[in-house]
C-alpha positions in Angstrom: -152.8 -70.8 157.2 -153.1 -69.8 153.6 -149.5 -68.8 152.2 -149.0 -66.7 148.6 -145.3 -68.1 147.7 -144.3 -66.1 145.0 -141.2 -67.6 142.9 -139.4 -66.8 139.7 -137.8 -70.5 140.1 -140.5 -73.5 139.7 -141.1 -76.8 137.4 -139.9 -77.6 134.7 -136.5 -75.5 135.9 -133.8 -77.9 137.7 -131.7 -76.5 140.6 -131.6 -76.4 144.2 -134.0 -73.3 144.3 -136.8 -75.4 143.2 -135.9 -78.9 144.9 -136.3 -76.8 147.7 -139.1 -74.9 147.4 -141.0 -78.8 146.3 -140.0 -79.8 149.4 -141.0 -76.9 151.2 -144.8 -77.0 149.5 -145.1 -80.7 150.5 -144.2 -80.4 154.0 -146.0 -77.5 154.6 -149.5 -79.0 152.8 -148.4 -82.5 155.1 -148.8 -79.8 158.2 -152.2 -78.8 157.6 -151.5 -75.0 155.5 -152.5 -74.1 152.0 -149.8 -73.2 150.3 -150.8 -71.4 146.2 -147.8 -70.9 144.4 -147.2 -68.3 142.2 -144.5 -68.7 139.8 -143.5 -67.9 135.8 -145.6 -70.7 134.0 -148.6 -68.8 134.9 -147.4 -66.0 132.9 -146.1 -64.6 129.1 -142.2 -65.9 129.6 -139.3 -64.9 127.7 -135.7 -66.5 128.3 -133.5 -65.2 130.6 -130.6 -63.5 128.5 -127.4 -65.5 128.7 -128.7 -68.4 131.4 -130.3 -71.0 129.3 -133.1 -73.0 130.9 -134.3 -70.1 133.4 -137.5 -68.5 131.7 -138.8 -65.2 133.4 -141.8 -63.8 133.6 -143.0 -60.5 131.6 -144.9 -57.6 132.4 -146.8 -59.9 134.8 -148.0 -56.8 137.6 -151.5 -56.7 136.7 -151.8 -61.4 136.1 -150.0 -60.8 139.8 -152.2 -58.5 141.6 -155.6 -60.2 140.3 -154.1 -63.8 142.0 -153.0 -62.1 144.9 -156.3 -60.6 145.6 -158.1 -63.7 144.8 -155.9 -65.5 147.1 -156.1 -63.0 150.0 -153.4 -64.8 151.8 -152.7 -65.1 155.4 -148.7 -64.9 154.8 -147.1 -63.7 152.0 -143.5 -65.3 151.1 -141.5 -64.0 148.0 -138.5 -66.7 147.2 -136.6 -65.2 144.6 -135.7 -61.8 143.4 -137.1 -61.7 139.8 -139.7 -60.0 137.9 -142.1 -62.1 139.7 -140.6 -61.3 143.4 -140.1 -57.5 142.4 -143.7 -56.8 141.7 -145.3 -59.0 144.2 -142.9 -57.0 146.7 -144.7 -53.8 144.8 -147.9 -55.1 145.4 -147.2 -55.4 149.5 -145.5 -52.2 150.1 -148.7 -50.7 148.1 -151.0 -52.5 150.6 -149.0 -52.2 153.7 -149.0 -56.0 153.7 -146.1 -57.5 155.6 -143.8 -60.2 154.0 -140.6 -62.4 154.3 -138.1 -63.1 151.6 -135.4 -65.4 151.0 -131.5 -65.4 150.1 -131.0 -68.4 148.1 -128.2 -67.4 145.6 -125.4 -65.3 145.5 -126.6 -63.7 142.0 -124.3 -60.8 142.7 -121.3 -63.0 142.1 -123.2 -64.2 138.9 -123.8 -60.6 137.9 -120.1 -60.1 138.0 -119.0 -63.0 136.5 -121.6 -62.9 133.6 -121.8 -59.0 132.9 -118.9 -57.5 135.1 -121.2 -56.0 137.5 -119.3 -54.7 140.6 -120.5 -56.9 143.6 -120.9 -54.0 145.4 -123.8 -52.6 143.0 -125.2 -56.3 143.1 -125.3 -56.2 146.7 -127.0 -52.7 147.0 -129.8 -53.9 144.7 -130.5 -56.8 147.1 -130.4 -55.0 149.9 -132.5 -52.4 148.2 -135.3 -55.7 147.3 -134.9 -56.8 151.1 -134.7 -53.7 152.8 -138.9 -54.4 153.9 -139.1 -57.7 154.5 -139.7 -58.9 157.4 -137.7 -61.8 157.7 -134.9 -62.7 155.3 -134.5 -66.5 155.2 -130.6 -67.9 155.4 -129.9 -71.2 154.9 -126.4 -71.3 156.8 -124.6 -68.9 159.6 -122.4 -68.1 157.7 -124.3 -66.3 154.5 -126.0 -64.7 157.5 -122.8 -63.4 158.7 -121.6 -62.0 155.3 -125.4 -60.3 154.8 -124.7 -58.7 157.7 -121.6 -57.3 156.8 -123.2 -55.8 154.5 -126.0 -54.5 155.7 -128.6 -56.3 155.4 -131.6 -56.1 158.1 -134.2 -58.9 159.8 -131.9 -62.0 158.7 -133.3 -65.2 160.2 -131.1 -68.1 160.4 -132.4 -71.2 157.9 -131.5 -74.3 156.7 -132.5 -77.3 154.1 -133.1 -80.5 154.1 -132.4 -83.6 152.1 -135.0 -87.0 151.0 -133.1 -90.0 152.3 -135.4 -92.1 150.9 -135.2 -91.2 146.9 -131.3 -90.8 147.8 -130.8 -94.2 149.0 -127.4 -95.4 150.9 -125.8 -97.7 149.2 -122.3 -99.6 150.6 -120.0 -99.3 147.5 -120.5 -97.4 144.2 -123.2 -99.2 141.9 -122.7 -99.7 138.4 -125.1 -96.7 136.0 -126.1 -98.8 133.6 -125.9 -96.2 131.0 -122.9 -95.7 130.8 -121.6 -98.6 131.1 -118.3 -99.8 133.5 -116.4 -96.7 134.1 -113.0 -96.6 135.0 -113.0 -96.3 138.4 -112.7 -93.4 140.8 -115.7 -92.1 139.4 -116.0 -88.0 139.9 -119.3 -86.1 139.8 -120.6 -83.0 139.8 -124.1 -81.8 140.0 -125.3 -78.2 139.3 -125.8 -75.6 136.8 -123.0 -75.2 134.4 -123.0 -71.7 134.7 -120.0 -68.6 135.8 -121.0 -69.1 139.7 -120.0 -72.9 139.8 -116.3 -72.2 139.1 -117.0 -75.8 137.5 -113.2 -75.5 135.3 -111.6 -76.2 138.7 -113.8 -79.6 139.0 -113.1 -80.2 134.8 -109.6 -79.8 135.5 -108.8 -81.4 138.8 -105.5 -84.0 137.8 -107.3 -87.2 139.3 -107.8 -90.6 138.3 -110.6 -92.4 136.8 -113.8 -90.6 135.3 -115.2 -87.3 135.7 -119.2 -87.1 135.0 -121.3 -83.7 134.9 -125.0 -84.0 135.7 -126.4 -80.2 134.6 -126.9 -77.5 132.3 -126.4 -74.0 131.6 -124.6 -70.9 129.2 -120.9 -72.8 129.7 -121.8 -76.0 128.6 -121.4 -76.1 125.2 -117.6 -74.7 124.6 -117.0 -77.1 127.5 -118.1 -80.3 126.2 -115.6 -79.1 123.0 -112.6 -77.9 125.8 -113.4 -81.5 127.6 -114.5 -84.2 125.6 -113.3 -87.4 127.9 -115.8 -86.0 130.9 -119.0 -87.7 130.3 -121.9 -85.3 130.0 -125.5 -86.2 131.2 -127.2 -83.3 130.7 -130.5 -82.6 133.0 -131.7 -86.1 135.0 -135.3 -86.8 136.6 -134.3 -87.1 140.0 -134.5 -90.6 140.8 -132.4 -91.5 137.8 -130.2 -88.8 139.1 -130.2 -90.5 142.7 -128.5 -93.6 140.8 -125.8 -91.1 139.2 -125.0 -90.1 142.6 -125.0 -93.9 143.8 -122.4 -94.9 140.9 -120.0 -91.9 141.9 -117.0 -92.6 144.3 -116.4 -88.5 145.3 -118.7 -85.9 144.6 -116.8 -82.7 143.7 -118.2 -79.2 145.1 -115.8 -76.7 143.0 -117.9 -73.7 143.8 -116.5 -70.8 146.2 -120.0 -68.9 146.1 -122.8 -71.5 147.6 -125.4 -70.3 150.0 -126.2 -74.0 150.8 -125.1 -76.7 148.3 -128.3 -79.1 148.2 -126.5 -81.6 146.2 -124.0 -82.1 148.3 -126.6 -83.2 151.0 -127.6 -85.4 148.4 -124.5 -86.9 147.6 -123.9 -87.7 150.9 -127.2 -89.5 151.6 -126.2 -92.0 149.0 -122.9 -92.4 150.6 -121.0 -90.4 148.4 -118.3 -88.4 149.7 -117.5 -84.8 148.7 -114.5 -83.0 148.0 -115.0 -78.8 148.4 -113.2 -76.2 149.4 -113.6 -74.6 153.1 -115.6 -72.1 152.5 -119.8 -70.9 153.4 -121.6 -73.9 152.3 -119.1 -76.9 152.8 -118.3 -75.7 155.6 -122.2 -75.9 157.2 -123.4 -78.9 155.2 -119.9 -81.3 155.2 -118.8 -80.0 158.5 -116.3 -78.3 160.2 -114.9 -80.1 161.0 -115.5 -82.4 157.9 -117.5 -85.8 158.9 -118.8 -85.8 155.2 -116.4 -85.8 153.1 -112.7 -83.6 152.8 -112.4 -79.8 152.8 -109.1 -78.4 151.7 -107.7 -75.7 149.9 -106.0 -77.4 146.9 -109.4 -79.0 145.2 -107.1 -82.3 144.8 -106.3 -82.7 148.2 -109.7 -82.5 149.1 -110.4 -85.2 146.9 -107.6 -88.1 147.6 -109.0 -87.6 151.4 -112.6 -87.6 150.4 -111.8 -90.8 148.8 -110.8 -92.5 152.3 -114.5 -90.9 153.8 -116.2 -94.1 155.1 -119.4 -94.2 152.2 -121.3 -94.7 155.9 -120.1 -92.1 157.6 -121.3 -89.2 154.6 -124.7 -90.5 155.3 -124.6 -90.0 158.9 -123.9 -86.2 158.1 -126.7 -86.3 155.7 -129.0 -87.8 158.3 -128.9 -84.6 160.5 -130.6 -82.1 158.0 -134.5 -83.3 157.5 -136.9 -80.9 155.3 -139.5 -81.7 158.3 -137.7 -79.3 160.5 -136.5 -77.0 157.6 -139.8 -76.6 157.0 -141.4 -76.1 160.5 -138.7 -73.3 161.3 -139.7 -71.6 157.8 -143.4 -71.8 158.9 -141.9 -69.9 162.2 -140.7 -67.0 160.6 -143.5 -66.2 158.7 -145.5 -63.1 159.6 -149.4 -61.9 159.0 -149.6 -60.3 156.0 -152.2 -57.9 157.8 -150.3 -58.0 161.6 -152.9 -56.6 163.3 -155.2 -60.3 162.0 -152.7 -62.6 162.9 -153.0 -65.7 161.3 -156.7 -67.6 160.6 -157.8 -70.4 161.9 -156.8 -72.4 158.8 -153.6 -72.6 160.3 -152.3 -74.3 162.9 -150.5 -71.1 164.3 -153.6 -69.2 164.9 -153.5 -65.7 166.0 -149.4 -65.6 166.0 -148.4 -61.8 166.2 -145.8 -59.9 164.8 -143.2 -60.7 167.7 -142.8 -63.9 169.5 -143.2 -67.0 167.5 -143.1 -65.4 164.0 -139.8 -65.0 165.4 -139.2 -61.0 165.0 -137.4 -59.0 167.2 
């Protein structure tokens, strides 16, 4: 099978968007399908305004439609809803070529924490983006659920993965040699340091030992001036960032608007316990109830019992989310981009049709 994956979120950018969609490309190329990516840094870019780091594609319609038509794909999968995902979702409806799409971040809560967009104008726009689709990938129940509440249509149930061999397990906390001995509980967080993070309630959790911040993004700079004893790492290749994660004691999840929470899967690989709050994401990658690490409502509570978490025992959560099958249940919701085709025969799902195992009703 020859996919088009059309994303707005690629290399050099670093968030879970990507790591998954890296992981995604690999497994699927391990199982045989062709998978061309489609993504800004083939186009004219300009910043994204007010989210440092994030560059985003301009004017690129006609760049799109001449690598879509050279493609000629046999599935067509748009993973993010920016310029990039708005016209290749353009180009389908103008073809009467079927596609899937994904939900991987709750941008409506960014739009109203950034610009004071109401989330119910945030939520009609993404409806409105995945009103055609014909699948909308979900990583957890649970987002499912709240699409559904509000509307949305042809949700398919999701889920990621996590590489337990770059995030090694490791006994007790190492020592980063960076930084140096730390005074000990070490605290981490991992993620963008942006409005959706709710990172303040990590920065000013009343705990002992160090807090570290692996990330980037528009709040970063009047925090490092509002916080100047939390060490700051900024962005970390990932297996540098795996021995971040190592040297941590709890990994603190401060968000309340996750979709999945990848770094907490990775955390928990290396043994690391996490301290959230109960709510969607936690909930379906700690546990409910929590084998990973604590879930509680007061962010400190969470923490002093995420400290007892056996290190073992947040691995063994870890262990039961592999991107082999989060990839073979994405490559069974895709559809034909021409239905009445079904798939070629340089895919291992020849001649799948609309229903059955594309996996639409």
């Amino acid at each position: 099978m020859r996919l088009a994956l059309v994303t707005d979120a690629w290399k050099p950018q670093v968030n879970g968007v990507v790591t998954t969609l890296v992981e995604l490309v690999r497994e699927m190329e391990a199982l045989g399908h062709q998978v061309e990516v489609i993504h800004s840094g083939l186009f004219d870019t300009r910043p994204c305004p007010g989210y440092a780091g994030i560059d985003l594609a301009v004017r690129p319609t006609k760049a799109l439609v001449r690598r879509l038509d050279a493609i000629a794909p046999d599935a067509i999968h748009l993973a993010t809803e920016g310029p990039l995902g708005w016209a290749a979702r353009r180009y389908c409806l103008q073809r009467g070529l079927a596609f899937t799409t994904a939900f991987h971040t709750r941008f409506p809560e960014i739009l109203k924490a950034a610009l004071k967009v109401p989330l119910w104008m945030g939520y009609a726009l993404f409806r409105h983006f995945h009103k055609h689709s014909s699948g909308v990938l979900v990583p957890t129940p649970s987002v499912l659920r709240m699409l559904e509440s509000r509307r949305f249509r042809n949700l398919r149930s999701w889920t990621h993965g996590v590489d337990m061999e770059l995030f090694n397990y490791q006994d007790l906390p190492v020592v980063y040699a960076p930084l140096g001995a730390l005074a000990r509980p070490v605290s981490l967080f991992v993620g963008r340091v942006s409005y959706e993070k709710n990172i303040e309630a990590f920065l000013q959790l009343d705990v002992p030992g160090t807090k570290v911040v692996c990330g980037v993004g528009p709040l970063e700079p009047g925090l490092r001036e509002r916080y100047p004893h939390v060490r700051w790492l900024g962005v970390l290749p990932r297996d540098v960032l795996a021995q971040v994660y190592a040297a941590a004691d709890v990994f603190v999840m401060p968000s309340r608007s996750e979709t999945f929470g990848l770094v907490m899967l990775e955390a928990m690989a290396s043994g690391t316990p996490v301290a959230a709050y109960p709510v969607e994401g936690p909930l379906e990658v700690v546990g409910s109830p929590a084998c990973g690490g604590a879930l509680h409502q007061d962010l400190a509570s969470a923490w002093y019992q995420a400290l007892a978490v056996p290190r073992h025992a947040a691995r063994t959560r870890a262990q039961a989310f592999s991107w082999a099958h989060a990839s073979q249940l994405f490559v069974r919701h895709l559809v034909p981009s021409r239905p009445a085709d079904g798939f070629g025969q340089s895919g291992v799902m020849a001649e799948v049709k609309l229903t059955g195992a594309a996996g639409l009703d």
